[in-house]
DSSP file (Angstrom, degrees, kcal/mol; ACC not computed):
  #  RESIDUE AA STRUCTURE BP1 BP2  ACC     N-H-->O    O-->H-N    N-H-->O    O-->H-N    TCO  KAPPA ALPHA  PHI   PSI    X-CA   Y-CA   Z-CA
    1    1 A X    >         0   0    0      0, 0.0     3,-1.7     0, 0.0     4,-0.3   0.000 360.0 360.0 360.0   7.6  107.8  124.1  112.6
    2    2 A X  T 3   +     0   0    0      1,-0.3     3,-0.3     2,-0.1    33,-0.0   0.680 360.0  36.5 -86.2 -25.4  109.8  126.2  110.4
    3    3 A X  T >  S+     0   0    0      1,-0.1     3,-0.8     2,-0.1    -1,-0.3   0.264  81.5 116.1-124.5  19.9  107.1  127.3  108.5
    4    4 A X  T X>  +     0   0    0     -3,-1.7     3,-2.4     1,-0.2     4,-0.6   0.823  62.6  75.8 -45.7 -50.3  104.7  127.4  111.7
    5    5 A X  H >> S+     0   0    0     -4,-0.3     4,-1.3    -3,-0.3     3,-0.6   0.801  84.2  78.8 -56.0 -29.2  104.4  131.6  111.3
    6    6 A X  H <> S+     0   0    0     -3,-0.8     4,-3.4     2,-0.2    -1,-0.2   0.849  82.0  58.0  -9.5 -69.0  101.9  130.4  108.2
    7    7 A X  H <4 S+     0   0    0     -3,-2.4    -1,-0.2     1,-0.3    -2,-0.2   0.700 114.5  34.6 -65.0 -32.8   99.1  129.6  110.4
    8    8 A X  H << S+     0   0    0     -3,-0.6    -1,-0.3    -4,-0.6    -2,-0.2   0.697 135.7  19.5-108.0 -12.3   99.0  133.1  111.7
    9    9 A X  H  < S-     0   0    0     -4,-1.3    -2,-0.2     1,-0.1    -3,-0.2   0.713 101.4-115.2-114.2 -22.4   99.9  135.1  108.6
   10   10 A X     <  -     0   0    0     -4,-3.4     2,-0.2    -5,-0.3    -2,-0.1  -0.072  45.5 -56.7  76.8 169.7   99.4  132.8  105.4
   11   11 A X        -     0   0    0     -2,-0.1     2,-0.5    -4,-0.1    -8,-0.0  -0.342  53.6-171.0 -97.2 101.2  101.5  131.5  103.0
   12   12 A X        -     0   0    0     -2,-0.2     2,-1.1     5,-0.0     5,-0.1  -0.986  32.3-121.1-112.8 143.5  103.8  134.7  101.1
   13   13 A X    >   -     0   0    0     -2,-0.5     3,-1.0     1,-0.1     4,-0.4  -0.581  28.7-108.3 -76.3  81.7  105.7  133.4   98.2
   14   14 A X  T >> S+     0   0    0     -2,-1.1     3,-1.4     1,-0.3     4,-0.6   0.316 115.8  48.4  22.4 -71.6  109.9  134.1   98.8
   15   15 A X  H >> S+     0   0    0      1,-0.3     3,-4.5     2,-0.2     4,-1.5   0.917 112.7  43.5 -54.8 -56.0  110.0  137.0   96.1
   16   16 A X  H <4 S+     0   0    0     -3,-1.0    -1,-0.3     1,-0.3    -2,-0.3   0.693 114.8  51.1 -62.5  -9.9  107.1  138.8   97.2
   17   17 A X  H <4 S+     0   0    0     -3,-1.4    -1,-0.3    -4,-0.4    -2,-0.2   0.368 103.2  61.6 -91.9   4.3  108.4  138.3  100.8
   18   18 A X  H << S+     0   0    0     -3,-4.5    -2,-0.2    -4,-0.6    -1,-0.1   0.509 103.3  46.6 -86.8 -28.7  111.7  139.7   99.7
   19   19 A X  S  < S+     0   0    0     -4,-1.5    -2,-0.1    -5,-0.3     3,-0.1   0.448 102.3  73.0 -89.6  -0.4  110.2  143.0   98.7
   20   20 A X    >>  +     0   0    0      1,-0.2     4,-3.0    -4,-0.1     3,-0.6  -0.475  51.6 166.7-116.0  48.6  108.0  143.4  102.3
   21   21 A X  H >> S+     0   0    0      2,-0.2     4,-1.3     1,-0.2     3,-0.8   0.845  74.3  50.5 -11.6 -87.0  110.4  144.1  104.7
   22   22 A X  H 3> S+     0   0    0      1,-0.3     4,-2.8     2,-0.2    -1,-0.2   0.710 103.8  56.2 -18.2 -54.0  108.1  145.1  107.1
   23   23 A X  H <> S+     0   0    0     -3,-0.6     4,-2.4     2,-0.2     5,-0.4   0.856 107.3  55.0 -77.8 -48.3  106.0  141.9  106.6
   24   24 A X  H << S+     0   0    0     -4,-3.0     4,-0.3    -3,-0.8    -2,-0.2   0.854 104.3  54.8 -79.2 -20.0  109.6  139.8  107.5
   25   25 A X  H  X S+     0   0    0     -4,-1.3     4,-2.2    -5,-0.4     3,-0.3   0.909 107.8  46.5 -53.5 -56.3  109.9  141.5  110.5
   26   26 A X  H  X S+     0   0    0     -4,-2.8     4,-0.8     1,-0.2     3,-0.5   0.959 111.1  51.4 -36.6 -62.4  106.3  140.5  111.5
   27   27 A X  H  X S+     0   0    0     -4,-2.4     4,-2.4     1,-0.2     5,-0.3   0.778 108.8  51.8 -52.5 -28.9  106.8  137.0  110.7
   28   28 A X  H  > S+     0   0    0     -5,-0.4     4,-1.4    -4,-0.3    -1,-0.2   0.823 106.0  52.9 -89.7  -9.1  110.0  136.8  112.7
   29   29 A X  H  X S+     0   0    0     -4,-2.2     4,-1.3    -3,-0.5    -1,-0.3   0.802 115.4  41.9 -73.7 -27.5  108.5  138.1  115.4
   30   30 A X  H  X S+     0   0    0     -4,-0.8     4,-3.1     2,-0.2    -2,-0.2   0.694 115.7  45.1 -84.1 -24.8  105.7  135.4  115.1
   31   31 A X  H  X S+     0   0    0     -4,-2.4     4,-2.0     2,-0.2     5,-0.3   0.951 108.2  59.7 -93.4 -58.3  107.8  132.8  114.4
   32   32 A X  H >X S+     0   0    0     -4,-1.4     4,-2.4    -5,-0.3     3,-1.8   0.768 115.7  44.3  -2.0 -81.8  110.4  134.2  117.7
   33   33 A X  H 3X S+     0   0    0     -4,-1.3     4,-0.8     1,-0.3    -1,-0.2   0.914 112.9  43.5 -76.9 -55.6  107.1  133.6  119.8
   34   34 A X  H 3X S+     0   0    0     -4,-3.1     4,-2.2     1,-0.2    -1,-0.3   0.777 115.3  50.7 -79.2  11.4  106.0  130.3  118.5
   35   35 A X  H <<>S+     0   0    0     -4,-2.0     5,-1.8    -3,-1.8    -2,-0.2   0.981 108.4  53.6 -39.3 -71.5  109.8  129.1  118.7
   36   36 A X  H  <5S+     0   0    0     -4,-2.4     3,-0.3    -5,-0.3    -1,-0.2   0.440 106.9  52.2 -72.0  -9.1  109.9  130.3  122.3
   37   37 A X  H  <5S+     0   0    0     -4,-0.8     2,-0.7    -3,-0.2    -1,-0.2   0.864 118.5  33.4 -91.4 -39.3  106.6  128.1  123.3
   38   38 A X  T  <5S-     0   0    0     -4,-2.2    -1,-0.2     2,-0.0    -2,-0.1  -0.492 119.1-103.4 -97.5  65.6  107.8  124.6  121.9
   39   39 A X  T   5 +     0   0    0     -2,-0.7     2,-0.4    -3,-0.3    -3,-0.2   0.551  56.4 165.6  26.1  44.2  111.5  125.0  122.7
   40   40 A X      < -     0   0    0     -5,-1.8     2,-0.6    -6,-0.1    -1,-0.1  -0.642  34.7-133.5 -94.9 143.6  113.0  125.8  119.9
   41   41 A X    >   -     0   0    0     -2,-0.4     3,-3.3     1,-0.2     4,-0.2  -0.730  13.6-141.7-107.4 119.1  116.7  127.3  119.7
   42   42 A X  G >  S+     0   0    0     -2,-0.6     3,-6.5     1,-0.2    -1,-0.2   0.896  97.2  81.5 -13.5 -56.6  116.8  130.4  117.2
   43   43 A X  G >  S+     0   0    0      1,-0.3     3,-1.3     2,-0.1    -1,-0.2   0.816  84.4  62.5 -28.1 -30.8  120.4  128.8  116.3
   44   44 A X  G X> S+     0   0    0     -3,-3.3     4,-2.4     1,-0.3     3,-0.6   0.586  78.0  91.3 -77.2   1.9  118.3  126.2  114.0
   45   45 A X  H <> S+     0   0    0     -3,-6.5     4,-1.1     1,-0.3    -1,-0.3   0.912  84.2  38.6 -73.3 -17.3  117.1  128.6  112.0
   46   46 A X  H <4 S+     0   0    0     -3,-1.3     4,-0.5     2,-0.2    -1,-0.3   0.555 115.1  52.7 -89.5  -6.6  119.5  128.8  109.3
   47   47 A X  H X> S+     0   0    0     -3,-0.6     4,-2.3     2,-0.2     3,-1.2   0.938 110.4  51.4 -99.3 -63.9  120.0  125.3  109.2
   48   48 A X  H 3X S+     0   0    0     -4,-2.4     4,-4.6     1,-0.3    -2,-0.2   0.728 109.2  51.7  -8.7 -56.3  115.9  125.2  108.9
   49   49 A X  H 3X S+     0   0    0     -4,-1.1     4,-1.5     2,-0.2    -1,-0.3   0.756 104.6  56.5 -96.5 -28.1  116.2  127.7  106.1
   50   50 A X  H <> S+     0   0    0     -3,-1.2     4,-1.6    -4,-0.5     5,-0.3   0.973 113.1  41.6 -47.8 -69.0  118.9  125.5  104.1
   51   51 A X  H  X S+     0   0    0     -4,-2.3     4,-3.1     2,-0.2     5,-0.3   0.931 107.5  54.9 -46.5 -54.5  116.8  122.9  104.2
   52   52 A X  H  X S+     0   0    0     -4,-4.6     4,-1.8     1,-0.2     3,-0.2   0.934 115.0  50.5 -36.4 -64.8  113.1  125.0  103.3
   53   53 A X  H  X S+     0   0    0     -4,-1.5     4,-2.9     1,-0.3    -1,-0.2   0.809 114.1  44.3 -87.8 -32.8  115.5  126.2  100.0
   54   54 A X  H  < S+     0   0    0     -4,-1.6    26,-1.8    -5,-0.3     4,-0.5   0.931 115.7  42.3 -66.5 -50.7  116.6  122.2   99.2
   55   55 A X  H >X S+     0   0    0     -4,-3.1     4,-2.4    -5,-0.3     3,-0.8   0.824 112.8  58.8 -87.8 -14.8  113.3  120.5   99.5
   56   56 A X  H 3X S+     0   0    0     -4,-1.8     4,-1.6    -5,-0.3    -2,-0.2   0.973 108.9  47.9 -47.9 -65.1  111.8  123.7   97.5
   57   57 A X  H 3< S+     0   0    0     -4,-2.9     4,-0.2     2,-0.2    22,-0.2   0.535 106.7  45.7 -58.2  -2.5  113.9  122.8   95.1
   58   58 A X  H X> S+     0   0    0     -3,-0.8     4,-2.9    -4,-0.5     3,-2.9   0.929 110.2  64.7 -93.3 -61.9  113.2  118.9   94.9
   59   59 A X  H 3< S+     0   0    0     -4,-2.4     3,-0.4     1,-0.3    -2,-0.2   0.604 108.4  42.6  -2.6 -91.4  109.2  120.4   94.9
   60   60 A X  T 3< S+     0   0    0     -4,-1.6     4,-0.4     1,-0.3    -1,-0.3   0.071 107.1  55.5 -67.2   4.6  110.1  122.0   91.6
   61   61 A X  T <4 S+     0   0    0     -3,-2.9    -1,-0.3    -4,-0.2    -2,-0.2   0.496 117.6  31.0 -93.8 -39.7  111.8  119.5   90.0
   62   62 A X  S  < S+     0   0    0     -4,-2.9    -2,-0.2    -3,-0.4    -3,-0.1   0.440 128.6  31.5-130.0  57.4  109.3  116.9   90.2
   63   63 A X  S    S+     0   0    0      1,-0.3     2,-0.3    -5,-0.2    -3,-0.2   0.388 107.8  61.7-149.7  -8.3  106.2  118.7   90.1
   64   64 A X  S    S-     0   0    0     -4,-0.4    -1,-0.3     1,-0.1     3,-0.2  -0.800  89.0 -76.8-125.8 161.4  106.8  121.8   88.0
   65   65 A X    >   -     0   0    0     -2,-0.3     3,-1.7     1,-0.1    -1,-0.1  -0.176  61.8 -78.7 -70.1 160.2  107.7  122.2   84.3
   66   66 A X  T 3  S+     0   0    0      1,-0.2    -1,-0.1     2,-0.1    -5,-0.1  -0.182 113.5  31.2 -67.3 137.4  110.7  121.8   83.2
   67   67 A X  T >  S+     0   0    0     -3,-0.2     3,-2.1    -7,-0.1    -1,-0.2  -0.025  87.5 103.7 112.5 -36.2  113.1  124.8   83.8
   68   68 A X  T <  S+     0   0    0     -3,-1.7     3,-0.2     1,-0.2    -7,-0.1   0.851  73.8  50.7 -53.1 -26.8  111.7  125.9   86.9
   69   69 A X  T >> S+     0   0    0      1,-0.2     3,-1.2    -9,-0.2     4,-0.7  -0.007  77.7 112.6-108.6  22.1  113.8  124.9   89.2
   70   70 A X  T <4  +     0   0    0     -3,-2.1    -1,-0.2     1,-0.3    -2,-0.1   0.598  63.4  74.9 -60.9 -10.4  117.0  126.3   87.3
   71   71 A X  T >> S+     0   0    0     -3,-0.2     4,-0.7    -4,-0.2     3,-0.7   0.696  88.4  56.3 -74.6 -38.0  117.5  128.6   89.8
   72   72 A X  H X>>S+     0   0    0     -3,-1.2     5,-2.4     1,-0.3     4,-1.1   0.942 105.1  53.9 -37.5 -74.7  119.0  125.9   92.2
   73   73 A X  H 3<5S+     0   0    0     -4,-0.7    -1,-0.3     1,-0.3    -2,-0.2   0.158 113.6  41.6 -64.4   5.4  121.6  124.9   89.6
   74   74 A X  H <45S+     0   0    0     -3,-0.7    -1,-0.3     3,-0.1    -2,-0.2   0.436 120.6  41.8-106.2 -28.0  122.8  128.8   89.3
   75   75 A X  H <<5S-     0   0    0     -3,-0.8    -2,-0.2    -4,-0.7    -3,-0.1   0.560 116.9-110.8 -91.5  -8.7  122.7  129.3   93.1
   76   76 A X  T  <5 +     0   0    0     -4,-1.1    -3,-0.2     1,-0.3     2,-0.2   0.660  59.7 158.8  93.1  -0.5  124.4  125.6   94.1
   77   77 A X      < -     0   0    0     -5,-2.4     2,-0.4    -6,-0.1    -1,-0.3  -0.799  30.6-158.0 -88.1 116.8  121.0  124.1   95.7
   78   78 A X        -     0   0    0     -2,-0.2   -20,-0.1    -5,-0.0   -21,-0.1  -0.982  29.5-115.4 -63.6  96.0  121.3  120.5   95.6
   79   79 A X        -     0   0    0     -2,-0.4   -24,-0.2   -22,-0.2     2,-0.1  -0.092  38.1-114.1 -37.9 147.1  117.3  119.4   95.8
   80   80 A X        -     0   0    0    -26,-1.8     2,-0.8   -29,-0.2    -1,-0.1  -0.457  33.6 -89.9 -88.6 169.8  117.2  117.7   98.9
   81   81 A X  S    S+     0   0    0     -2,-0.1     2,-0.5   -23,-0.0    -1,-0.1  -0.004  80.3 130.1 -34.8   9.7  116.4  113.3   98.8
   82   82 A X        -     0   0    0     -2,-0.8     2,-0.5     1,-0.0    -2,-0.1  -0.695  53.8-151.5-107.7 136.2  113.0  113.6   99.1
   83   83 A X        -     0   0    0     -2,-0.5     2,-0.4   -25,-0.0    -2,-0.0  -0.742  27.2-120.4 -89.5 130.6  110.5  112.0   97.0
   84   84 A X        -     0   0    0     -2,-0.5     2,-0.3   -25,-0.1    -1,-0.0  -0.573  27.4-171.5 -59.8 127.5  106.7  114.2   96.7
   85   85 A X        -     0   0    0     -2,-0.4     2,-0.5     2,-0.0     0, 0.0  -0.960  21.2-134.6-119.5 142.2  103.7  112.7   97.7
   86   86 A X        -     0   0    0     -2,-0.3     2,-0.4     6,-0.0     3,-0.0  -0.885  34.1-175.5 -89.1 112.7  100.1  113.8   97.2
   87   87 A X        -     0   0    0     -2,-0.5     5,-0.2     1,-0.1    -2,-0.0  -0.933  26.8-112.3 -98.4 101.2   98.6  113.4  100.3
   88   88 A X     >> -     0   0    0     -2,-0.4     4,-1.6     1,-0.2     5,-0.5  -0.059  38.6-113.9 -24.3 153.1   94.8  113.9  101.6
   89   89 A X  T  45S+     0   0    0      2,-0.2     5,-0.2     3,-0.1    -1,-0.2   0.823 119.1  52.8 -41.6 -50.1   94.6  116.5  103.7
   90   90 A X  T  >5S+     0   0    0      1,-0.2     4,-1.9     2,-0.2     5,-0.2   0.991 111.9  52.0 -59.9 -69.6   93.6  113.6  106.8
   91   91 A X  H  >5S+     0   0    0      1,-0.2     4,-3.0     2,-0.2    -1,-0.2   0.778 109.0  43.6 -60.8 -60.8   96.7  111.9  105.6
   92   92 A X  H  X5S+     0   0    0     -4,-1.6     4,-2.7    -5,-0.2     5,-0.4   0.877 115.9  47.7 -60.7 -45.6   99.3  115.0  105.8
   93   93 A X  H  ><S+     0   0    0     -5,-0.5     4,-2.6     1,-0.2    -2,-0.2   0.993 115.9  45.6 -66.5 -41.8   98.0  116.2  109.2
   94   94 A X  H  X S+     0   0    0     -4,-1.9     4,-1.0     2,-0.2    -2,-0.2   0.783 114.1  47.4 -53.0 -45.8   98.2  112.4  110.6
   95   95 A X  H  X S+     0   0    0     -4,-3.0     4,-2.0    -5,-0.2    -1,-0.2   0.897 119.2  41.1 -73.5 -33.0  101.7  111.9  109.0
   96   96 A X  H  X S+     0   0    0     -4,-2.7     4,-2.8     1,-0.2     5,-0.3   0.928 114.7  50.6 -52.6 -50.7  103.1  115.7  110.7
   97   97 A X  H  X S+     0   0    0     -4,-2.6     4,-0.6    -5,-0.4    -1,-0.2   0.781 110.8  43.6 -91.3 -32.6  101.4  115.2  113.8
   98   98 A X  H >X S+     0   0    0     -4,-1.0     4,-2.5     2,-0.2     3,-1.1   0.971 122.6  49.6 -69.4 -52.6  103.2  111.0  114.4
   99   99 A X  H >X S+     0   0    0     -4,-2.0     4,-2.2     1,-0.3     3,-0.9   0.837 112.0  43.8 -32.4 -80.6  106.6  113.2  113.1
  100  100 A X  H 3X S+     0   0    0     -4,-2.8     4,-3.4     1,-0.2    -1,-0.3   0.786 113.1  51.2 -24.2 -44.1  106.1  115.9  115.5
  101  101 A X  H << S+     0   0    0     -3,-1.1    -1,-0.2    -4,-0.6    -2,-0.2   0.954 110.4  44.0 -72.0 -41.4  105.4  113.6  118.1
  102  102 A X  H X< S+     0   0    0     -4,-2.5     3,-0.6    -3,-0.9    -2,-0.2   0.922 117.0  54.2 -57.1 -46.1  108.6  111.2  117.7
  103  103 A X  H 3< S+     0   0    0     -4,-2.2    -2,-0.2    -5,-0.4    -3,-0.2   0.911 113.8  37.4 -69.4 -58.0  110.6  114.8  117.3
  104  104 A X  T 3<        0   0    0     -4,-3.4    -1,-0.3    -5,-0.2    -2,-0.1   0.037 360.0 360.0-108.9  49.2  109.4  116.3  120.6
  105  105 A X    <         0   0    0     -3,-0.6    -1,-0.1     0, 0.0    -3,-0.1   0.418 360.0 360.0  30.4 360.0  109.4  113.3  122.7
């Protein structure tokens, strides 16, 4: 759900959301609301955002050319264990939705 504030804003790419201030206020205000409808405790966010920065990096190591993901190896970001899959669309929403479901009982 971490990345929930999407649905209402779109998709900003991490630099260009580093230069919009304004715009990261919004989003945390959006994300604050939908937090606060499926019980979610703020606390997680940083944990959340540890993770987003890990599996980013796994993204760009085996799906982008080589050298993109150098930025990991200068900051300490381990890519997290996960292997990429290309998924239908049908597929993705079907696999979130069983996930989601196990997660909030």
């Amino acid at each position: 759900m971490h990345d929930a504030a999407e649905a209402f804003l779109g998709d900003v790419t991490r630099p260009l959301k580093q230069l919009l201030p304004e715009y990261k206020k919004i989003e945390a205000n959006v994300e604050a609301a939908i937090f606060a409808r499926f019980g979610i405790e703020r606390s997680a966010s940083s944990e959340m955002e540890a993770a987003d920065v890990r599996v980013l990096a796994a993204e760009q190591q085996q799906i982008m050319p080589p050298g993109t993901n150098a930025w990991a190896a200068r900051s300490g970001v381990c890519p997290a264990p996960v292997e990429v899959r290309f998924l239908p669309p049908a597929a993705a929403c079907q696999r979130f939705l069983g996930r989601y479901a196990a997660l909030s009982g």
